[in-house]
GUTIDREN-607496 format. One line per 3 residues: number of its first residue (from 1); for each residue x, y, z of N, C-alpha, C. Coordinates in Angstrom, 1 decimal. Layout:
<pts>
NUM = X:Y:Z:X:Y:Z:X:Y:Z ~ ...
</pts>
This chain:
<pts>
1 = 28.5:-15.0:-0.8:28.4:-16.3:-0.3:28.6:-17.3:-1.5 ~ 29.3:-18.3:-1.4:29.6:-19.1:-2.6:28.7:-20.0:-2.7 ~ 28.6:-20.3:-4.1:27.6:-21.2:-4.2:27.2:-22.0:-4.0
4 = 28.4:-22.9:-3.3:28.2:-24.4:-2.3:27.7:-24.3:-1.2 ~ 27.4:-23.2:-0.9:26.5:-23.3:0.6:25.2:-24.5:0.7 ~ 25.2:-24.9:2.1:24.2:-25.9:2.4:23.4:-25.4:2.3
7 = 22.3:-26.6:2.0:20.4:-26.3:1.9:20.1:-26.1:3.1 ~ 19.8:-24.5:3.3:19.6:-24.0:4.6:18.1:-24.4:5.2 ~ 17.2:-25.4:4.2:16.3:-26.2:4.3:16.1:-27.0:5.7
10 = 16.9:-27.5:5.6:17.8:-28.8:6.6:17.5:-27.7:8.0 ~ 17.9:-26.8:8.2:17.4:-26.2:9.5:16.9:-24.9:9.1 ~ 15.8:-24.6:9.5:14.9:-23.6:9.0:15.3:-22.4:10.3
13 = 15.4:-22.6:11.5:15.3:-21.9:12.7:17.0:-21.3:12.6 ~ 17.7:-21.5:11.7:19.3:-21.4:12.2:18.9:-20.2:12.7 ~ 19.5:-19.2:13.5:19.6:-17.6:13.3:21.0:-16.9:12.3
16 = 20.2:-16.1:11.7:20.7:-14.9:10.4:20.6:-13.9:10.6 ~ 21.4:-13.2:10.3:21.7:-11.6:10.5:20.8:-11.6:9.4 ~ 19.9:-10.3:9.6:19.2:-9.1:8.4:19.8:-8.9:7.8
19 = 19.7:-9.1:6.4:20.8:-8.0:5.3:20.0:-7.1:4.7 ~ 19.0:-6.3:5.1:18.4:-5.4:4.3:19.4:-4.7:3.3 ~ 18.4:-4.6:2.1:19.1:-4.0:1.2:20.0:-4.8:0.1
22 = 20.5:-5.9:0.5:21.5:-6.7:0.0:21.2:-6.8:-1.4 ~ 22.0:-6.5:-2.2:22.1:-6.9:-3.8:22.0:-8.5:-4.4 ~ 21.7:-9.2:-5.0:21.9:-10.2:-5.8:22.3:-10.1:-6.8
25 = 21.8:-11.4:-7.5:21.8:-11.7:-8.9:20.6:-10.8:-9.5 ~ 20.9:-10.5:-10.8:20.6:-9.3:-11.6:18.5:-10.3:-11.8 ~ 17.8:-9.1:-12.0:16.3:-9.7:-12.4:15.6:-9.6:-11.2
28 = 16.1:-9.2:-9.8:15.3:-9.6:-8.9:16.1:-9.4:-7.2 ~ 15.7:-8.4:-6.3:16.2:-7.7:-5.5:15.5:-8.9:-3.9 ~ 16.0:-8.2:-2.9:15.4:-9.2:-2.1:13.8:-9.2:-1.7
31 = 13.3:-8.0:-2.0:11.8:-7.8:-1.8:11.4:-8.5:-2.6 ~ 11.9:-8.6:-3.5:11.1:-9.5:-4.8:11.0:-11.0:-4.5 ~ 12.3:-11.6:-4.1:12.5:-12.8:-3.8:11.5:-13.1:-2.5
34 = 11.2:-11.8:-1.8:10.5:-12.2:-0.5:9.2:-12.4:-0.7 ~ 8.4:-11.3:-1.8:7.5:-11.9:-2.1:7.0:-12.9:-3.1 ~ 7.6:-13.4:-3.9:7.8:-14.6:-4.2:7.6:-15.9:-3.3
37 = 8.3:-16.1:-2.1:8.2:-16.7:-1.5:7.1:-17.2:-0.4 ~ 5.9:-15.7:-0.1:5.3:-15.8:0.4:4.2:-15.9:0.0 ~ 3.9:-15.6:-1.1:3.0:-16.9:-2.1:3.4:-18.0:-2.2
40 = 4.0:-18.7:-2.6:4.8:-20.3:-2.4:4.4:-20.7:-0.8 ~ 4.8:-19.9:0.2:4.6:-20.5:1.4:2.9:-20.3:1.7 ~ 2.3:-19.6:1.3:0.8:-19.5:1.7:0.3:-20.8:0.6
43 = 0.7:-21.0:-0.5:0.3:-21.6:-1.5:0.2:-23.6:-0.8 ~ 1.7:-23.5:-0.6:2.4:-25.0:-0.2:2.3:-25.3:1.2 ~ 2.5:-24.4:2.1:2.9:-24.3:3.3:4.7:-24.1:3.2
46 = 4.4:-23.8:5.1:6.1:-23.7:4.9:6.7:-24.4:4.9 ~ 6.7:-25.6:5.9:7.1:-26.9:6.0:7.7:-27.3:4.4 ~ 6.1:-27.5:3.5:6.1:-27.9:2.7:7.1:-27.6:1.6
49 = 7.4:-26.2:1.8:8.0:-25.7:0.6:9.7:-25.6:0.9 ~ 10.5:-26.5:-0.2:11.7:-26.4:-0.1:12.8:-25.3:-0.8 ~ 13.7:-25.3:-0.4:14.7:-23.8:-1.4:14.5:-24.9:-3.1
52 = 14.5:-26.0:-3.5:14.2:-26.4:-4.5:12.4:-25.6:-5.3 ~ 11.7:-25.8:-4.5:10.9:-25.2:-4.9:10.5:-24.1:-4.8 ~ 10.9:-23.3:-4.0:11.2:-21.9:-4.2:12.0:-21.1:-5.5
55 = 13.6:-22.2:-5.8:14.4:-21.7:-7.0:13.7:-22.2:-8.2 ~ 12.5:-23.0:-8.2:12.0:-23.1:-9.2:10.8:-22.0:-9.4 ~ 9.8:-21.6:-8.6:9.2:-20.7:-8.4:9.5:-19.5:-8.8
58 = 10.9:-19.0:-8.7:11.6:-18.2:-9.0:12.5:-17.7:-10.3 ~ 12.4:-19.1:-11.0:13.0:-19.4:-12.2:14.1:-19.2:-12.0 ~ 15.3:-19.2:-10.7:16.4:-19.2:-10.4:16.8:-20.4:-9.9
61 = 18.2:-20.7:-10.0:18.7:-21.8:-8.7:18.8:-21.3:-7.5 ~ 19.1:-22.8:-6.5:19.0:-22.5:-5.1:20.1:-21.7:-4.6 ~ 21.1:-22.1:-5.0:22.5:-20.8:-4.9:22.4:-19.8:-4.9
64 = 21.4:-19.0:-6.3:21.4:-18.0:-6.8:20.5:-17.1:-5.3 ~ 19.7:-18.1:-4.7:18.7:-17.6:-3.6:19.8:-16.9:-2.6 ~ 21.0:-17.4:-2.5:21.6:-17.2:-1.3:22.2:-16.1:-1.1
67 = 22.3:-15.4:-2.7:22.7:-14.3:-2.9:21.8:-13.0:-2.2 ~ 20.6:-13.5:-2.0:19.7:-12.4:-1.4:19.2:-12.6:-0.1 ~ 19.4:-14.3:0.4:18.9:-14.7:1.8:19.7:-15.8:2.1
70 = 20.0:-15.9:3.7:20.8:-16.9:4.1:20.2:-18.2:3.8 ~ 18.9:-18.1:4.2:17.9:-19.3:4.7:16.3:-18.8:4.4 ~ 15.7:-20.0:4.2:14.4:-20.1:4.3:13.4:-19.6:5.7
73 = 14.5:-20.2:6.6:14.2:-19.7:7.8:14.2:-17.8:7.5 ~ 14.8:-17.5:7.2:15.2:-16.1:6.7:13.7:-14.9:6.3 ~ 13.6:-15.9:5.3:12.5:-15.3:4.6:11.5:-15.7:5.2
76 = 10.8:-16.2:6.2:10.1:-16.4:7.4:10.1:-15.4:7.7 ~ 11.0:-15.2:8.7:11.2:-14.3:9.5:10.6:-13.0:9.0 ~ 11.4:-12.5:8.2:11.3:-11.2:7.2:9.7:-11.0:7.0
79 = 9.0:-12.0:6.3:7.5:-12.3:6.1:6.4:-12.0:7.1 ~ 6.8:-12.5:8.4:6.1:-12.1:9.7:6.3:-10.8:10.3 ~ 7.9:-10.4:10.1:8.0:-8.8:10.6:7.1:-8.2:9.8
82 = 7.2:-8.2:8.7:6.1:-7.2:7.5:5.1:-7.2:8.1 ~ 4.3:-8.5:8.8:2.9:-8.4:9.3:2.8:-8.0:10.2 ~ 3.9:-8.3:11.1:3.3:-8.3:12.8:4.0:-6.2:12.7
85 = 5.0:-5.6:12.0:5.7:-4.7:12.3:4.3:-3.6:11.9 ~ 3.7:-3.9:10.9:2.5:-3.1:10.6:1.1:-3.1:11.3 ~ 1.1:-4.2:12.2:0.0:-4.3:13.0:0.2:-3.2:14.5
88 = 1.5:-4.1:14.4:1.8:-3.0:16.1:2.2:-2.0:16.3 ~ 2.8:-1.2:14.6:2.5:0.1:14.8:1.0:1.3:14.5 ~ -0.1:0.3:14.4:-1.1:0.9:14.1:-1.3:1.1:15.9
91 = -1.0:-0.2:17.0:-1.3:0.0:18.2:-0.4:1.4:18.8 ~ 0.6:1.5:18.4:1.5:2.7:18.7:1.5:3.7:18.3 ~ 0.4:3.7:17.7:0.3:5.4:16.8:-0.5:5.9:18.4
94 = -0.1:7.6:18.1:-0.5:8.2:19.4:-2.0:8.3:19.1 ~ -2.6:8.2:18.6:-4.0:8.6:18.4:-5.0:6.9:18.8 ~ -4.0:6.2:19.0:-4.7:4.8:19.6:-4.4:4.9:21.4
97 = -3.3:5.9:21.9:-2.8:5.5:23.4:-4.4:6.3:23.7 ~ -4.3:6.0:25.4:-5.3:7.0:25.9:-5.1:8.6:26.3 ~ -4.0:8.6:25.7:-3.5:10.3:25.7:-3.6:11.0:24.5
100 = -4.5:10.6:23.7:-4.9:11.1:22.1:-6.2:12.0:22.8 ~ -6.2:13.2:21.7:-6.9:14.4:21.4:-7.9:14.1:21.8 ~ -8.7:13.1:21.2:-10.0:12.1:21.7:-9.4:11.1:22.4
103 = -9.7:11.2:23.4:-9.2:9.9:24.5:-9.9:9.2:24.7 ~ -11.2:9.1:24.2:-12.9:8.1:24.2:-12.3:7.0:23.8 ~ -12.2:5.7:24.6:-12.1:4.3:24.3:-12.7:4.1:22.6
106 = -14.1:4.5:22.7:-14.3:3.5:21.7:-13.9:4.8:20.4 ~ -13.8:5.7:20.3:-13.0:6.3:19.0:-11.3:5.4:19.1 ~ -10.5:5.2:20.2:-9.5:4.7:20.0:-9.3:3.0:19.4
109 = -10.5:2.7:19.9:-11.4:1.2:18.9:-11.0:1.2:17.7 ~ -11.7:2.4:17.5:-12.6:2.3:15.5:-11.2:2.5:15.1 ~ -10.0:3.6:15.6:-9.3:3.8:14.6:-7.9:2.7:15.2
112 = -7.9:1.7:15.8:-7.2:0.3:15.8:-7.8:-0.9:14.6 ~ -9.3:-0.5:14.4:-9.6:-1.4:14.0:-9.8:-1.0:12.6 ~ -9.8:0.0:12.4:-9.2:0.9:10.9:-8.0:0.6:10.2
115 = -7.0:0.7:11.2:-6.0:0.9:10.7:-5.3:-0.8:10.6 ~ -6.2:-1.3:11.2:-5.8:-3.3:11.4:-6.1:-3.7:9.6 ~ -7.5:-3.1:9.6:-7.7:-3.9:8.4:-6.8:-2.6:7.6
118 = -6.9:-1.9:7.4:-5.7:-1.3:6.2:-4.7:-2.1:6.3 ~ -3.6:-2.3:7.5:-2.6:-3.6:7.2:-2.8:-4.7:6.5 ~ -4.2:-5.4:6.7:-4.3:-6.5:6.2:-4.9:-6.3:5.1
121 = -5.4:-4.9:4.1:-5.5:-5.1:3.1:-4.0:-4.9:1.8 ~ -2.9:-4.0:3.2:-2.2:-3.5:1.8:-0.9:-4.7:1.9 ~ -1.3:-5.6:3.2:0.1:-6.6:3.4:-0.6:-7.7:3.3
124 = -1.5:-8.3:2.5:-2.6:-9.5:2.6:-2.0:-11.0:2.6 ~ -0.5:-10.8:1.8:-0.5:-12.2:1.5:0.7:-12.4:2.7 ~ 1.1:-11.6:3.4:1.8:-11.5:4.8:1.4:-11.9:6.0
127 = -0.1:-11.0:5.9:-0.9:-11.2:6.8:-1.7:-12.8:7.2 ~ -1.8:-13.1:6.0:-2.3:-14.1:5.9:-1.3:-15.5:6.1 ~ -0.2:-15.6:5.7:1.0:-16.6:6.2:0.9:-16.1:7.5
130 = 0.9:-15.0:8.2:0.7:-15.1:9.9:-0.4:-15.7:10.1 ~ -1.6:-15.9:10.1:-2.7:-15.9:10.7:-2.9:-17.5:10.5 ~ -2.2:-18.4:9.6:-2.0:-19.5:9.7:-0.7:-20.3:10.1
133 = -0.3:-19.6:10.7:1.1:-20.6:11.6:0.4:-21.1:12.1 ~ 1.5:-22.8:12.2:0.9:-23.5:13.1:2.2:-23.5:14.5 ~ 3.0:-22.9:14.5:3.9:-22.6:15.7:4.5:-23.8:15.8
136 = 5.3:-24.5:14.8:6.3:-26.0:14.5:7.1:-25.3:14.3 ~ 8.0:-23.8:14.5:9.5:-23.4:14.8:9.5:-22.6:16.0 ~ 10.7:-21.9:15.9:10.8:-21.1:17.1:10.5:-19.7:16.7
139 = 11.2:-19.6:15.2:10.6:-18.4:14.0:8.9:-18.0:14.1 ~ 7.8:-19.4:14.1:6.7:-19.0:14.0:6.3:-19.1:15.7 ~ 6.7:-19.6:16.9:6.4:-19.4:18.2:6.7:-18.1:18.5
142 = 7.9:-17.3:17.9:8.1:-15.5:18.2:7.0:-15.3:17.6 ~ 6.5:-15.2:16.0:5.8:-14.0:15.7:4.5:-14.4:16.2 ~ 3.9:-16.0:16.9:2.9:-15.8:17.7:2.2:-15.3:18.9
145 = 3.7:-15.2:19.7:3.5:-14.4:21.1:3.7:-13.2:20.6 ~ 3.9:-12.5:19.9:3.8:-10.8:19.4:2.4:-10.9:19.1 ~ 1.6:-11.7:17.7:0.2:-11.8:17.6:-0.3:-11.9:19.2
148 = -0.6:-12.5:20.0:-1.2:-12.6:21.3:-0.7:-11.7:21.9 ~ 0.2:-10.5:21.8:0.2:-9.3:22.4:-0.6:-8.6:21.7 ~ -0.6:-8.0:20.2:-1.6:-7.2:20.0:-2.8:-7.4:20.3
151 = -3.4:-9.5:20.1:-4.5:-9.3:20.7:-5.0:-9.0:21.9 ~ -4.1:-9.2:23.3:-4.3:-8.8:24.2:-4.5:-7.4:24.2 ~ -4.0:-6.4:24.1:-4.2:-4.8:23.8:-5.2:-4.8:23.4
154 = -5.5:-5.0:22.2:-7.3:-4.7:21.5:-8.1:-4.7:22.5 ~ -8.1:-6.3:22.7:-9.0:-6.8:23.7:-9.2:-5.6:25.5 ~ -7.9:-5.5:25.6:-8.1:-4.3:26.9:-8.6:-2.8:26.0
157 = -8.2:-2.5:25.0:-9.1:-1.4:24.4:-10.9:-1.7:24.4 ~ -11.2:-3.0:24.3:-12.4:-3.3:24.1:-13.0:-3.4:25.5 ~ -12.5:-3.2:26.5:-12.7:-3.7:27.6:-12.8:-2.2:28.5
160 = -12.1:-0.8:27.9:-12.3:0.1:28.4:-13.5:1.0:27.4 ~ -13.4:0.3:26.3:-14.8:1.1:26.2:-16.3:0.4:26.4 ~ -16.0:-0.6:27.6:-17.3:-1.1:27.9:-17.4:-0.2:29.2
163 = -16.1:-0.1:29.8:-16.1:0.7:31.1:-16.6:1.5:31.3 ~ -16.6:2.5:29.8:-16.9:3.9:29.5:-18.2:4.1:29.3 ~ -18.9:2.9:28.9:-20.2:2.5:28.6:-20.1:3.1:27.2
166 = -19.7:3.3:26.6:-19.8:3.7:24.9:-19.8:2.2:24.1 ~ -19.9:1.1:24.5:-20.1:-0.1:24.2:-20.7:-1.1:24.8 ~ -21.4:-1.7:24.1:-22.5:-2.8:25.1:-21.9:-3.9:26.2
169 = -22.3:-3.9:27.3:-21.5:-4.1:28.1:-22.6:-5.6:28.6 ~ -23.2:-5.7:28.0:-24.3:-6.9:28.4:-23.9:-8.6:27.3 ~ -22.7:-8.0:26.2:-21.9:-8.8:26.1:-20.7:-9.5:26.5
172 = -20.8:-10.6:27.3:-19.1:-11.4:27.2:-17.7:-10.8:26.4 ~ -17.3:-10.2:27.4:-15.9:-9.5:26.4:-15.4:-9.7:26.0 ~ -15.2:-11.5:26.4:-14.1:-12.6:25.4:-14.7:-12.7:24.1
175 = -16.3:-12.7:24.1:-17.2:-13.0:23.0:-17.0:-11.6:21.9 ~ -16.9:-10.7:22.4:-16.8:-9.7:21.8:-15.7:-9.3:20.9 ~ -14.5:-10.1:21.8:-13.2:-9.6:21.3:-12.5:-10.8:19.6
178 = -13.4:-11.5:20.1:-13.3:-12.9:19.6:-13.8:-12.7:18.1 ~ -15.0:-12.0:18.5:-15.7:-11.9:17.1:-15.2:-11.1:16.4 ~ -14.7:-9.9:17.0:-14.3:-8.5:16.1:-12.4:-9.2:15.5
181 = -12.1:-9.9:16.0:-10.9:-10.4:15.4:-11.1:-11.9:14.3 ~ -12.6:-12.7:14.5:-13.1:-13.8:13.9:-13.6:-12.9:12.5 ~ -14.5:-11.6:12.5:-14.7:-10.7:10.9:-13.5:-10.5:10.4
184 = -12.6:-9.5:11.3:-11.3:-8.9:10.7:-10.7:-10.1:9.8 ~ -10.1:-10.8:10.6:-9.0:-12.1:10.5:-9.3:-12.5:8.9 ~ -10.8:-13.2:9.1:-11.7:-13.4:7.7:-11.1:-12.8:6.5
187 = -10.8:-11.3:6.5:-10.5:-10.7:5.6:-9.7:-11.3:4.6 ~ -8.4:-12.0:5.3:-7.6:-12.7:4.0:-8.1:-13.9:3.4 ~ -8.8:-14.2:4.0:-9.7:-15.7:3.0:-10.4:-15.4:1.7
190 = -11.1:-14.1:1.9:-12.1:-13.5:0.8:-11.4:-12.4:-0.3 ~ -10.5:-11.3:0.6:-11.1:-10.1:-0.2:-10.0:-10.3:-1.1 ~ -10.2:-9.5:-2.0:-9.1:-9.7:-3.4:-8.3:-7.9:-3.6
193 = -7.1:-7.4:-3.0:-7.5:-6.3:-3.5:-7.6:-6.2:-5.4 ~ -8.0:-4.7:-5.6:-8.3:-4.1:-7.3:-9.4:-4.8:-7.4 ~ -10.4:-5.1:-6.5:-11.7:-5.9:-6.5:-13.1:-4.9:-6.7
196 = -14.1:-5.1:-6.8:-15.2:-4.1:-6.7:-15.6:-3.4:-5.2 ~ -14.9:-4.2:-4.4:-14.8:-3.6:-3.3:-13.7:-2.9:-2.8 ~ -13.7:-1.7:-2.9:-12.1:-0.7:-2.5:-12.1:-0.9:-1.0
199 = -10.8:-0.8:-0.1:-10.1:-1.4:0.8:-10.8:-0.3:1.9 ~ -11.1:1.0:1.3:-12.0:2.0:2.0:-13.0:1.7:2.6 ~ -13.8:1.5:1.5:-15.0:1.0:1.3:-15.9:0.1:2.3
202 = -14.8:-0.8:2.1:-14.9:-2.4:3.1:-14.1:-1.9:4.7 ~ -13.4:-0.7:5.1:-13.3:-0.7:6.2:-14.5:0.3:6.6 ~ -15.0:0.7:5.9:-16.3:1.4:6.6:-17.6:0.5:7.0
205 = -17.5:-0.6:5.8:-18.5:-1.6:6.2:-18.8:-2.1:7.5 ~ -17.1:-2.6:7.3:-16.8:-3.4:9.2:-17.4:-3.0:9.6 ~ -16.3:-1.4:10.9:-17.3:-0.6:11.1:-17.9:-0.5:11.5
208 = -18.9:-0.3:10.6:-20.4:0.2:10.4:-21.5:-0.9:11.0 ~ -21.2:-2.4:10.9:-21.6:-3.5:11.4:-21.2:-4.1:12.5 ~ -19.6:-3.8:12.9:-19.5:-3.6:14.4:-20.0:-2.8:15.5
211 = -20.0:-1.2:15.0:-20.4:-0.7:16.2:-21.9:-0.7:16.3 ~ -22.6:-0.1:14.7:-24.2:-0.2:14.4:-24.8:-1.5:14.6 ~ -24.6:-2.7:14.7:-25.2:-3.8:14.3:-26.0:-3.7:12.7
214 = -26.5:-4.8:12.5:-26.9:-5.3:11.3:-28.7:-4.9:11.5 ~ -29.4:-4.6:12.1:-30.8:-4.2:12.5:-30.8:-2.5:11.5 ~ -31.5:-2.4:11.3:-32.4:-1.3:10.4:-32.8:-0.1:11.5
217 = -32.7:0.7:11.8:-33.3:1.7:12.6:-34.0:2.5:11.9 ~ -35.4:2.1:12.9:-36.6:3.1:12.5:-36.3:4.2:12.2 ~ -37.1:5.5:11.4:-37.1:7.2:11.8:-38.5:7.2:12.8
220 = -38.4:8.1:13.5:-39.6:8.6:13.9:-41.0:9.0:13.2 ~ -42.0:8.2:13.4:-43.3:7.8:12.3:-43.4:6.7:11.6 ~ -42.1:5.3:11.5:-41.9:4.8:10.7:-42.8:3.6:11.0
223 = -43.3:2.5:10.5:-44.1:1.9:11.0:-43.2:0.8:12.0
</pts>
C-alpha cells in the first residue's frame, strides 16, 4: 500500500479484509502493532485516539501503520475478535454443552466460569477494551451483540442449574446472573497479571465465593 493512503481515521467502520500474517516494516509485526494499539485505545479511548497518535505511540509514522493494517477501524475489529473469539470458545468447549461426561448444570457453571476468567486473565487488556464499548460504531455494535449472546448462554446455564436444584433457587436469576458477571467483569479494573495473586489462584477464589458464599461453616461441636 503506498504511502499516500488516506487517514483511515476519517472513517473508522470502512470494511477491510483480514490480512493475518501480513509483513511490515522491519521492528514490529502486526501483533505487535495490535497490541500497541490496544493500550493507546484503553488508555485514550477509541474515538479519542487518532492513527497520529497511534504512529506516535509506536514510534513509527502513519504510513508506516498501513503496512500492517488498513484502518483503525481494523485494529478494532482485530482487538474485539481476540476477546469475544476466546470467550465463546470456552462456551463451545464440549465439557460446557449438556452432553459432557458430567452433564450436572452447575459443574458446567464452574467450568464456564473458569475458563471466562482464564480469558480475561491471559487477554486482559482485550478484554477490557470490550467491556467498555460504548457501541458509537457498527465495529463496536457487532462485538456487543456477540457479548449479549454469551451472556445470554451463561445466564440459561445459570438458570438450569437452579432447575437442577444444585443452586439456590430462592434467588432472582437476573440478580444472580448479574452479579456473577458484575465480580468476573471487575476483574480487569484491579488484577495486574505477574501480581501476588497467580491467575490460578484468584480463579479458585471466585469460585469458591460464588458457589460457597462468604459465611464460615461450623464443624460439628463448634460453638
Amino acid at each position: 500500500m503506498p504511502d499516500a493512503a488516506p487517514d483511515p481515521a476519517a472513517a473508522p467502520d470502512a470494511p477491510a479484509a483480514a490480512v493475518p500474517g501480513r509483513r511490515g516494516r522491519p521492528g514490529y509485526d502486526q501483533q505487535s502493532v495490535l497490541n500497541v494499539a490496544v493500550d493507546v485505545f484503553n488508555r485514550h479511548g477509541y474515538e479519542a485516539t487518532s492513527m497520529g497518535i497511534l504512529a506516535e505511540n509506536l514510534g513509527i509514522t502513519k504510513s508506516a501503520i498501513y503496512h500492517h493494517v488498513p484502518s483503525k477501524g481494523e485494529l478494532l475489529r482485530m482487538a474485539l475478535d481476540h476477546a469475544l473469539d476466546g470467550l465463546e470458545a470456552v462456551l463451545d468447549d464440549p465439557r460446557a454443552s449438556d452432553g459432557a461426561a458430567d452433564g450436572a448444570a452447575d459443574v458446567r457453571l464452574e467450568f464456564v466460569l473458569r475458563g471466562t476468567i482464564e480469558v480475561l486473565t491471559e487477554r486482559l487488556p482485550f478484554v477490557t477494551l470490550l467491556l467498555r464499548l460504548r457501541g458509537n460504531t457498527e465495529i463496536e455494535r457487532t462485538a456487543l451483540a456477540r457479548r449479549r449472546e454469551f451472556d445470554h448462554r451463561v445466564a440459561d446455564l445459570v438458570d438450569a442449574a437452579r432447575r437442577e436444584g444444585s443452586v439456590r433457587s430462592d434467588i432472582d436469576p437476573r440478580t444472580t446472573t448479574r452479579l456473577l458477571f458484575g465480580t468476573i467483569n471487575s476483574i480487569v479494573e484491579w488484577y495486574r497479571p505477574g501480581g501476588p495473586l497467580p491467575a490460578q489462584k484468584l480463579a479458585d477464589n471466585i469460585i469458591t465465593m460464588v458457589f460457597d458464599g462468604l459465611h464460615t461453616r461450623l464443624g460439628p461441636g463448634s460453638a
